[in-house]
Backbone as XML, in Angstrom:
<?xml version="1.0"?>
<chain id="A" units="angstrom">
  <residue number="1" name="UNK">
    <atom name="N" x="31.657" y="6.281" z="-13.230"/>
    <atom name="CA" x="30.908" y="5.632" z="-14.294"/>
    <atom name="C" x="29.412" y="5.945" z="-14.189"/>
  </residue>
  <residue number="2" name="UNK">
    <atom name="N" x="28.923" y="6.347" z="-12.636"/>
    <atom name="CA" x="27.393" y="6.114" z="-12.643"/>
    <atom name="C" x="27.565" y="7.829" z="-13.160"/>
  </residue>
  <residue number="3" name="UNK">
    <atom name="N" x="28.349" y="8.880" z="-13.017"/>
    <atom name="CA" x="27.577" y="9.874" z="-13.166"/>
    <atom name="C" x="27.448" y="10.340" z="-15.062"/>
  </residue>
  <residue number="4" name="UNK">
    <atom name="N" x="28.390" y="9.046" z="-15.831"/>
    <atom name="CA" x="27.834" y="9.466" z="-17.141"/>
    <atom name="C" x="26.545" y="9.183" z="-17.548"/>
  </residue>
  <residue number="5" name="UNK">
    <atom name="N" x="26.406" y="7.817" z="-16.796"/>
    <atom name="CA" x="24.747" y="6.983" z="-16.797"/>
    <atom name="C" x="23.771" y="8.829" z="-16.677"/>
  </residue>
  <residue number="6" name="UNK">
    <atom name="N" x="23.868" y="9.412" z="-15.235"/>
    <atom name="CA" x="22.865" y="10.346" z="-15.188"/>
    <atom name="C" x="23.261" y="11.549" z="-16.542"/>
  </residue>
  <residue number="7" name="UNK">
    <atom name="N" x="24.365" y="12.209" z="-16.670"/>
    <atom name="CA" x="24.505" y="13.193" z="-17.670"/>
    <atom name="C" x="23.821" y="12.989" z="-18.704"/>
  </residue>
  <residue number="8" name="UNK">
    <atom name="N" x="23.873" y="11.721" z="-19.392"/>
    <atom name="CA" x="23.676" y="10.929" z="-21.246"/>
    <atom name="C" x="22.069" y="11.533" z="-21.097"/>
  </residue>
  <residue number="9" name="UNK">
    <atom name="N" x="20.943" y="11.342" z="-19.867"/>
    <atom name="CA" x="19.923" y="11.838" z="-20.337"/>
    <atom name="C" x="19.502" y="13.247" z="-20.349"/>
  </residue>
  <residue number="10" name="UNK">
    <atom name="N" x="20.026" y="14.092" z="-19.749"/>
    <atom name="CA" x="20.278" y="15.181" z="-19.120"/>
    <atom name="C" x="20.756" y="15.767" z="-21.019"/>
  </residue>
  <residue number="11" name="UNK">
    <atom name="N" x="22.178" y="15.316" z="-20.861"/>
    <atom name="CA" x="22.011" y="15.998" z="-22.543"/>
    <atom name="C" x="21.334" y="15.588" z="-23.716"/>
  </residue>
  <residue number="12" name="UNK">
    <atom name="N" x="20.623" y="14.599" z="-23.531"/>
    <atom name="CA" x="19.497" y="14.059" z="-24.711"/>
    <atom name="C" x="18.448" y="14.996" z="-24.306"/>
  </residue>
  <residue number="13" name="UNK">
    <atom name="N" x="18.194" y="15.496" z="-23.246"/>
    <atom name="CA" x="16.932" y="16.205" z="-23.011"/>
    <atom name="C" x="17.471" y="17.605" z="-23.203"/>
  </residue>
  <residue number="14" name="UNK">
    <atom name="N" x="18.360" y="18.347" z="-23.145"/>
    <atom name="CA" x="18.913" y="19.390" z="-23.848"/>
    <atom name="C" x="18.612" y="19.406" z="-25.116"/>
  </residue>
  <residue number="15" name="UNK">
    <atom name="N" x="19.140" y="18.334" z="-26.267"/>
    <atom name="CA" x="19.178" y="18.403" z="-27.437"/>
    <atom name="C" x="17.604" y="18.255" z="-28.086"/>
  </residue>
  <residue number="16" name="UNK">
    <atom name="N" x="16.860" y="17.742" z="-27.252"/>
    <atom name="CA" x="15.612" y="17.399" z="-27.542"/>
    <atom name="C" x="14.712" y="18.854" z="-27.429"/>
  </residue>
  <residue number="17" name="UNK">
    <atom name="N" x="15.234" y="20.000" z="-26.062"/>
    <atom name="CA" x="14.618" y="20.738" z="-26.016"/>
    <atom name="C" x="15.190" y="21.788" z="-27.316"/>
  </residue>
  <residue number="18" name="UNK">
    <atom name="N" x="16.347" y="21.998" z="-27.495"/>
    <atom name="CA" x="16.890" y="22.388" z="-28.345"/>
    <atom name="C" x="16.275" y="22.370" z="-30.058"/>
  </residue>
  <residue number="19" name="UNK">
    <atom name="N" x="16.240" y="21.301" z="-30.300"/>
    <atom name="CA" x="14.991" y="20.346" z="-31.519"/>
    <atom name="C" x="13.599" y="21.519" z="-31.020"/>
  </residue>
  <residue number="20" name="UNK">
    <atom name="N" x="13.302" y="21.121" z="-30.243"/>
    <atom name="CA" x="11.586" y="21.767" z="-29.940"/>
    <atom name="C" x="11.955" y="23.095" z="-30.591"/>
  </residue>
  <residue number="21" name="UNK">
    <atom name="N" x="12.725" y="23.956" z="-29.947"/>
    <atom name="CA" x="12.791" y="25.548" z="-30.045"/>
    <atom name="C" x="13.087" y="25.468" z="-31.417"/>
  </residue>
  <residue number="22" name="UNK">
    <atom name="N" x="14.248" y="25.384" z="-32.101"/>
    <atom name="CA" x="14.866" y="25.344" z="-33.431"/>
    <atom name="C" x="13.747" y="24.630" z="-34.361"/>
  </residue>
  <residue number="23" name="UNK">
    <atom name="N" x="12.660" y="23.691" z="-34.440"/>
    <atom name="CA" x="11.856" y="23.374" z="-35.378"/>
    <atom name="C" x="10.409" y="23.335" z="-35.388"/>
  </residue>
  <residue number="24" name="UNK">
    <atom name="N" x="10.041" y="24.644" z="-35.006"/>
    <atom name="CA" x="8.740" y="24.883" z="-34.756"/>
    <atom name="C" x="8.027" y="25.239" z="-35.986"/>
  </residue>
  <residue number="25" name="UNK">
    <atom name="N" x="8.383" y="25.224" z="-37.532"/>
    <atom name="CA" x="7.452" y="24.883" z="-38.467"/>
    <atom name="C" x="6.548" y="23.984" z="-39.035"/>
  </residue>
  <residue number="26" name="UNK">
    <atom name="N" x="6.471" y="22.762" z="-38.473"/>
    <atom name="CA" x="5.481" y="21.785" z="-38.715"/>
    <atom name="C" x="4.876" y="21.184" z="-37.571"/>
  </residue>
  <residue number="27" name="UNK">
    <atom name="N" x="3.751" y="21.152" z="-37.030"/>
    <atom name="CA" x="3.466" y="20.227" z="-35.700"/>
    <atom name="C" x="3.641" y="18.977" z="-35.048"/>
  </residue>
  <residue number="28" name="UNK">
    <atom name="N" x="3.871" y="18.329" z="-36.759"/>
    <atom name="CA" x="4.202" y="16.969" z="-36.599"/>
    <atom name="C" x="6.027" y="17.236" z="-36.112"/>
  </residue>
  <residue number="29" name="UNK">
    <atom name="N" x="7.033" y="17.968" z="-36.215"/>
    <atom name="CA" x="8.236" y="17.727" z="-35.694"/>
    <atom name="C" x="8.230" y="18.537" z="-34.465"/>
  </residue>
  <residue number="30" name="UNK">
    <atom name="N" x="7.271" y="19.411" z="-34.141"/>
    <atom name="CA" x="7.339" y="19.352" z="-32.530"/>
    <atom name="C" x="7.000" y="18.372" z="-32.096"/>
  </residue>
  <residue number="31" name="UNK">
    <atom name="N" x="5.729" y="17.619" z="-31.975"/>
    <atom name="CA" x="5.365" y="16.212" z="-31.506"/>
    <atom name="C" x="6.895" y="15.195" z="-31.305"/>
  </residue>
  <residue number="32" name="UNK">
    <atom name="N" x="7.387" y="15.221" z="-32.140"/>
    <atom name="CA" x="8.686" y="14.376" z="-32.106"/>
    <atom name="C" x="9.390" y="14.457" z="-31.461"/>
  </residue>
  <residue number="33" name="UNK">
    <atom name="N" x="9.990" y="16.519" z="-31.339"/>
    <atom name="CA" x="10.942" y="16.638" z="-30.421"/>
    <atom name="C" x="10.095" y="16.193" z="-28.953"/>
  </residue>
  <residue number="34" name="UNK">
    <atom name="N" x="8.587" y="16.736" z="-29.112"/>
    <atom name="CA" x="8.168" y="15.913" z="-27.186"/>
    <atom name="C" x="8.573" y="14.880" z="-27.236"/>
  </residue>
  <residue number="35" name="UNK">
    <atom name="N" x="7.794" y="14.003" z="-28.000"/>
    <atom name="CA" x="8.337" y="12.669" z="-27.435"/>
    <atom name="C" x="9.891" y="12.294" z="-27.418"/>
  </residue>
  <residue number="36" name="UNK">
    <atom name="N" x="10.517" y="12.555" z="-28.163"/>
    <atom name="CA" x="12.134" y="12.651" z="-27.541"/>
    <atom name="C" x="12.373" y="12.917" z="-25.697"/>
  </residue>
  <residue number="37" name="UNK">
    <atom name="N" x="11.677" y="14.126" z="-26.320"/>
    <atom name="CA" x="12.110" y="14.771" z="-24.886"/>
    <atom name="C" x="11.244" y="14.006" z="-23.397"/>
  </residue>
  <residue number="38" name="UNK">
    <atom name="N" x="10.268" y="13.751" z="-23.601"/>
    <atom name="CA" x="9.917" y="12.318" z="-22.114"/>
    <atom name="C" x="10.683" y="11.428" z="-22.917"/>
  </residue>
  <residue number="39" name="UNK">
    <atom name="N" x="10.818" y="10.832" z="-23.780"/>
    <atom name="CA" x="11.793" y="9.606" z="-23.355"/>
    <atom name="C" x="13.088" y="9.906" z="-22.834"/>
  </residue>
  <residue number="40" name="UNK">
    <atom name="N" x="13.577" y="11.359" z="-22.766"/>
    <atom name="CA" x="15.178" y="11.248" z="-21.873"/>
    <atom name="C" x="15.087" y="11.555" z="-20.580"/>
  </residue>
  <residue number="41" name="UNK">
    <atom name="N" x="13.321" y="12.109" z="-20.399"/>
    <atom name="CA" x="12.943" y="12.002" z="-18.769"/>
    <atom name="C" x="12.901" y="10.602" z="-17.917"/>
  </residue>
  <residue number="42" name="UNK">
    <atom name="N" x="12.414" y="9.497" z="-18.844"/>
    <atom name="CA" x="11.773" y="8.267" z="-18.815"/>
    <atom name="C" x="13.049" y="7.557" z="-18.544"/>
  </residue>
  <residue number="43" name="UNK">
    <atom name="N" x="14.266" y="7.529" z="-19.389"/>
    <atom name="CA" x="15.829" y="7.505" z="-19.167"/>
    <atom name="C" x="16.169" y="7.836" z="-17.572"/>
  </residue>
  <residue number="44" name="UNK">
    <atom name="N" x="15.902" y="9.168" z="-17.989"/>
    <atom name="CA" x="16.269" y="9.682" z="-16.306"/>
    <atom name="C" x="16.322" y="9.358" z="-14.887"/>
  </residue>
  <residue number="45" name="UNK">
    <atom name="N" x="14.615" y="9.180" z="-15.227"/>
    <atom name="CA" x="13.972" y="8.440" z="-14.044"/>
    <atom name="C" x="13.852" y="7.040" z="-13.941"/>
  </residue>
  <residue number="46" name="UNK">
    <atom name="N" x="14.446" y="6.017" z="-15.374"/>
    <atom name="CA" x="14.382" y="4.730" z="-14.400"/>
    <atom name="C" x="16.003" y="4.462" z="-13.998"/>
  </residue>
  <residue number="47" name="UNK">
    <atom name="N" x="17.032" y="4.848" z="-14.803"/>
    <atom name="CA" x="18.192" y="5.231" z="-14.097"/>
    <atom name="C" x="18.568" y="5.750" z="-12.574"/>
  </residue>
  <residue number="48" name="UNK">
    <atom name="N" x="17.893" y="6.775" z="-12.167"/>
    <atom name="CA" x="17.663" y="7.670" z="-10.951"/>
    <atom name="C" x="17.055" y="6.549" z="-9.887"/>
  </residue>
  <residue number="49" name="UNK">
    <atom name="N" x="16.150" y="5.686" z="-10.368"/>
    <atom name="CA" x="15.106" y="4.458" z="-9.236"/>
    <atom name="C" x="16.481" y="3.262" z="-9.501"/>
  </residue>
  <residue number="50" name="UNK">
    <atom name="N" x="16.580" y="2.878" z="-10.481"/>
    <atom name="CA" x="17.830" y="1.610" z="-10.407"/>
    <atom name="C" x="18.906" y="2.048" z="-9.507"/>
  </residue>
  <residue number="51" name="UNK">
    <atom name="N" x="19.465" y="3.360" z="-9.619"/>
    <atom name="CA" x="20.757" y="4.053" z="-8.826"/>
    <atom name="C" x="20.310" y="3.626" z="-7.431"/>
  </residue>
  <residue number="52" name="UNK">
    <atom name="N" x="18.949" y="4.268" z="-7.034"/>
    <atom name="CA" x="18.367" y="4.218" z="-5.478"/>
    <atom name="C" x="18.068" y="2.878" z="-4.993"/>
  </residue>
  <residue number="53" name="UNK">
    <atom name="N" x="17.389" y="2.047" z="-5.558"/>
    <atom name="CA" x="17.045" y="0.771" z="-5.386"/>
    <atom name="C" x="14.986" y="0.802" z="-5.228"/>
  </residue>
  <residue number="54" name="UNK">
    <atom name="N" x="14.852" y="2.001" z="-5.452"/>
    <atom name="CA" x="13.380" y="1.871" z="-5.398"/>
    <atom name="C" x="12.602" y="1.402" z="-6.632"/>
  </residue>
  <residue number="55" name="UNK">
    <atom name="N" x="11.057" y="0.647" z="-6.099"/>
    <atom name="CA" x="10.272" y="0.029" z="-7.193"/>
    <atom name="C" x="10.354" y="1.111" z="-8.241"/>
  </residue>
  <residue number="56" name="UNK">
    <atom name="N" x="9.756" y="0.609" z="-9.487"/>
    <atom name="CA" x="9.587" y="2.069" z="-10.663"/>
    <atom name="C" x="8.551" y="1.985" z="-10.972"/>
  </residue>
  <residue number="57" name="UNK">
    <atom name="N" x="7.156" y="1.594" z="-10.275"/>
    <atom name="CA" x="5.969" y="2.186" z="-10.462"/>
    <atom name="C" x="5.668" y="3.124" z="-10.959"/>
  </residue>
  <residue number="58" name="UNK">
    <atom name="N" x="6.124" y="3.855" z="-10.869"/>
    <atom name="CA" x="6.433" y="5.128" z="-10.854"/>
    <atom name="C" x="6.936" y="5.554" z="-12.640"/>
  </residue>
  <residue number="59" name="UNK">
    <atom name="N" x="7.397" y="4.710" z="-13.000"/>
    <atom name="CA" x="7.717" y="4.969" z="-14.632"/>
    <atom name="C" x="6.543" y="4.573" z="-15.592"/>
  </residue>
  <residue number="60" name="UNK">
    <atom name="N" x="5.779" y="3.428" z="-15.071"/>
    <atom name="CA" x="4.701" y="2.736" z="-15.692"/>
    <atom name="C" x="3.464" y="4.032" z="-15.353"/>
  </residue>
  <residue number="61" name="UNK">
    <atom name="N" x="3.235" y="4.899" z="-14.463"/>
    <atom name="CA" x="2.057" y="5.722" z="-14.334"/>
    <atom name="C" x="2.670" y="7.054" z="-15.301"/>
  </residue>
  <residue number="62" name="UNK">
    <atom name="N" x="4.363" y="7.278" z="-15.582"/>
    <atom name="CA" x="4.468" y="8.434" z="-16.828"/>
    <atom name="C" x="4.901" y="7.941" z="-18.056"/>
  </residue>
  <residue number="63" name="UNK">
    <atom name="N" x="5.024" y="6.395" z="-18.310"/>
    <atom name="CA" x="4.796" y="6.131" z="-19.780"/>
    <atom name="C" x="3.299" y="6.226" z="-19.880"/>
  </residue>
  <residue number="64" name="UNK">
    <atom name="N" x="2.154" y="5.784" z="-18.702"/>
    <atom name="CA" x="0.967" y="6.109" z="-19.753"/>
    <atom name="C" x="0.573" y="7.534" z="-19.674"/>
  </residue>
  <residue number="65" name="UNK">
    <atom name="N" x="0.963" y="8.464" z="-19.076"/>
    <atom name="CA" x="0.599" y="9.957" z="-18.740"/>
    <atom name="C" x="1.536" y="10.171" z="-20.417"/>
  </residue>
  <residue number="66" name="UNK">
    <atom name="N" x="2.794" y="10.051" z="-21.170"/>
    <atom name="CA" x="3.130" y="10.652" z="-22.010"/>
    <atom name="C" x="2.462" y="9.444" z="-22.942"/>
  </residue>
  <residue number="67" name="UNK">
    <atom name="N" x="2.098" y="8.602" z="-23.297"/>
    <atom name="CA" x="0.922" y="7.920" z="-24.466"/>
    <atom name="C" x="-0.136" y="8.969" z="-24.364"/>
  </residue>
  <residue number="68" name="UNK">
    <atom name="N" x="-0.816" y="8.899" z="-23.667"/>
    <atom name="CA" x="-1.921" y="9.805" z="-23.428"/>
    <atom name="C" x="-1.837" y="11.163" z="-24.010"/>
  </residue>
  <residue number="69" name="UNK">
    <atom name="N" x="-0.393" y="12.086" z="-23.781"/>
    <atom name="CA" x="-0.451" y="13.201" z="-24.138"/>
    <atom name="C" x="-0.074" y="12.749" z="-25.584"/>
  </residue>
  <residue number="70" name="UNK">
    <atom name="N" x="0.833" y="11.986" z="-26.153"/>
    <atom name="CA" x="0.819" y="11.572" z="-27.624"/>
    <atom name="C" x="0.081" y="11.955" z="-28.498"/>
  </residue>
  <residue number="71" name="UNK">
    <atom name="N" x="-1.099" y="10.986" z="-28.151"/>
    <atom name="CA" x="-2.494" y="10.617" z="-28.696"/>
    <atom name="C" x="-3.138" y="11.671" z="-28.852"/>
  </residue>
  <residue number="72" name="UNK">
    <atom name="N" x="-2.983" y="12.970" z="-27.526"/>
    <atom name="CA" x="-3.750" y="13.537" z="-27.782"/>
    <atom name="C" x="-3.110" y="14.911" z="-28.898"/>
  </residue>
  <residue number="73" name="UNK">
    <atom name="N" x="-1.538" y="14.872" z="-28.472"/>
    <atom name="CA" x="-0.706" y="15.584" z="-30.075"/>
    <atom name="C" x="-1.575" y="15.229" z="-31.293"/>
  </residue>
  <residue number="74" name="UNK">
    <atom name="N" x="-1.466" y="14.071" z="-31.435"/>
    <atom name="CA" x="-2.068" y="13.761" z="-32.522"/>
    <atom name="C" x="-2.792" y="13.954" z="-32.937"/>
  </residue>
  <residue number="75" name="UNK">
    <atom name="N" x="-3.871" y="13.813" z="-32.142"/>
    <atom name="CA" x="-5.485" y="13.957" z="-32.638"/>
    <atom name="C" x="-5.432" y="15.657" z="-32.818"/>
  </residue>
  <residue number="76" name="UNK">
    <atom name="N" x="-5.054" y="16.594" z="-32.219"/>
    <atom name="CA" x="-5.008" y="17.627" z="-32.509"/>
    <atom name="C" x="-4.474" y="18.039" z="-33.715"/>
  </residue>
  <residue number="77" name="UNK">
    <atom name="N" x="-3.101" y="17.309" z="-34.298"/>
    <atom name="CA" x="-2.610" y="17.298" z="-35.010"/>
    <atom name="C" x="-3.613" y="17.515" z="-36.789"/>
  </residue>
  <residue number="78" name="UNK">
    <atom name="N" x="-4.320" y="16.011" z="-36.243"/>
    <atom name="CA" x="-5.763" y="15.590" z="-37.556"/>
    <atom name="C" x="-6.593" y="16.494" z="-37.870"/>
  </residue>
  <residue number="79" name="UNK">
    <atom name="N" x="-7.021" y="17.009" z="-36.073"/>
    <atom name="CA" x="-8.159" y="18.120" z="-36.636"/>
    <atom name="C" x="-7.626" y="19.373" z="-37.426"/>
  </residue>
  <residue number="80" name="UNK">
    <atom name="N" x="-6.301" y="19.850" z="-36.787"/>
    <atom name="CA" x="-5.739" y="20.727" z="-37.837"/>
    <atom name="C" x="-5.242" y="20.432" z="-39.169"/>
  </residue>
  <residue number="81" name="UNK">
    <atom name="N" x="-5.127" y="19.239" z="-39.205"/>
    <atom name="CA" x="-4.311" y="18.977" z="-41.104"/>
    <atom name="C" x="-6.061" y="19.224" z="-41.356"/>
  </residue>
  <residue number="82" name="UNK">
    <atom name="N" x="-7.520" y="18.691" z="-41.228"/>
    <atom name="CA" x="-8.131" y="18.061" z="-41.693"/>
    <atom name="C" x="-9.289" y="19.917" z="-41.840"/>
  </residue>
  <residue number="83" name="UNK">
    <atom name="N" x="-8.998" y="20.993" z="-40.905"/>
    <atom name="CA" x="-9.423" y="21.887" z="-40.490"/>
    <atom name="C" x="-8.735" y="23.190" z="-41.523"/>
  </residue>
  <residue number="84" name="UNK">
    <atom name="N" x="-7.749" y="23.000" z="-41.778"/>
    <atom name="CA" x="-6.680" y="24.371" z="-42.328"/>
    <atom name="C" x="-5.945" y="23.628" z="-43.723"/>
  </residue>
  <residue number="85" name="UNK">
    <atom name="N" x="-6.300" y="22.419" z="-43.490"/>
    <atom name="CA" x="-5.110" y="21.246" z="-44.597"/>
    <atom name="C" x="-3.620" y="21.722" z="-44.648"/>
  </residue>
  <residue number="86" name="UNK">
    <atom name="N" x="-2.965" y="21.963" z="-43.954"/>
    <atom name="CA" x="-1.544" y="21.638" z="-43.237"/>
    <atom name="C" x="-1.559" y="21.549" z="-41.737"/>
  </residue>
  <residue number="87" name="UNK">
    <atom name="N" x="0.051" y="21.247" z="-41.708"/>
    <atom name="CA" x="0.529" y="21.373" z="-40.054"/>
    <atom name="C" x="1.590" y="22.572" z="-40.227"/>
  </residue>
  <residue number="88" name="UNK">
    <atom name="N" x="1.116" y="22.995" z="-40.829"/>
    <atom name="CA" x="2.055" y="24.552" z="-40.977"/>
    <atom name="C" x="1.899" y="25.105" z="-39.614"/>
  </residue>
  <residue number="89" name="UNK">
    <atom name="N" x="2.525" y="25.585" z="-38.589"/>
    <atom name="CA" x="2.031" y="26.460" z="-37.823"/>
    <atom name="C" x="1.987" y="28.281" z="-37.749"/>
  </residue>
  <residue number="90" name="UNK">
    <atom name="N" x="2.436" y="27.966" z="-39.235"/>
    <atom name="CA" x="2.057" y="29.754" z="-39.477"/>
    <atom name="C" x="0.609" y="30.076" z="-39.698"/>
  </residue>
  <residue number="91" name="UNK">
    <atom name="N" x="0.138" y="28.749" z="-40.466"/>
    <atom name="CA" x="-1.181" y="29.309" z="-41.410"/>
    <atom name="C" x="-2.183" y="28.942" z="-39.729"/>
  </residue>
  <residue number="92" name="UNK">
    <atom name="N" x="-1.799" y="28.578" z="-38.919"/>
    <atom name="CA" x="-2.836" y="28.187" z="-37.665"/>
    <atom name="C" x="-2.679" y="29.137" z="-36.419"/>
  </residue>
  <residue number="93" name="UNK">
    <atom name="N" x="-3.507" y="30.226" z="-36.768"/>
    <atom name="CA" x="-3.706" y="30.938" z="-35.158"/>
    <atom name="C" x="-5.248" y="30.668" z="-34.781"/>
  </residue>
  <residue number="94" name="UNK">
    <atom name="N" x="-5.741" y="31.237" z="-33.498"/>
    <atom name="CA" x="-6.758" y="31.200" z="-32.737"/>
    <atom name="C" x="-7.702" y="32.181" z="-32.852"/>
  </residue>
  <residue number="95" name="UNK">
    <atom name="N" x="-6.955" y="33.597" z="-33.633"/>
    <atom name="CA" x="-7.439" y="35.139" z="-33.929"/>
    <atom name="C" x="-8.197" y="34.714" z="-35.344"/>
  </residue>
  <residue number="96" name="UNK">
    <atom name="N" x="-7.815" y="33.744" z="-35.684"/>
    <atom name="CA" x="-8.332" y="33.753" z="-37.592"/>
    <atom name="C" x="-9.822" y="33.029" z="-37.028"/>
  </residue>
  <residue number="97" name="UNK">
    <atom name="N" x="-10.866" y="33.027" z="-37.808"/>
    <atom name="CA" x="-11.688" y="32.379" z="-38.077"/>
    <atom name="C" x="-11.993" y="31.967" z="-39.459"/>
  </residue>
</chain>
């Protein structure tokens, strides 16, 4: 029983990476597939500390490490809708000025 507990995030984080690769035309649905994808790490790892019996400190210092990277999706996100006016990631390279 415990080893479906570990698999279930294991293939959410497959399907999540899967999502990333397969929908890389808008920035806003990569952002999504990340955050999918730490939350089936976040799964992982407080599953993995409950299994062991150790504190999960340890989950509270990478929910705010993935807020943080969120926020900062985002804000990147703004300057490009607000910079190019889409989240297209065709019309956004680094070579264009």
């Amino acid at each position: 029983m415990t080893n479906i507990f570990l698999t279930l995030p294991m293939f959410l984080f497959l399907v999540g990476t899967w999502i990333y690769i397969s929908k890389r035309k808008h920035l806003m649905n990569m952002l999504i597939s990340l955050e999918y994808i730490v939350l089936s790490i976040f799964l992982l790892l407080m599953l993995c500390t409950m299994k062991l019996g150790i504190e999960t400190y340890l989950s509270l210092i990478f929910l705010v490490a993935s807020v943080c990277e969120g926020s900062l999706g985002v804000g990147i996100m703004v300057t490009m809708v607000r910079s190019h006016g889409s989240d297209y990631m065709s019309c956004f390279s680094a070579l264009k000025w």
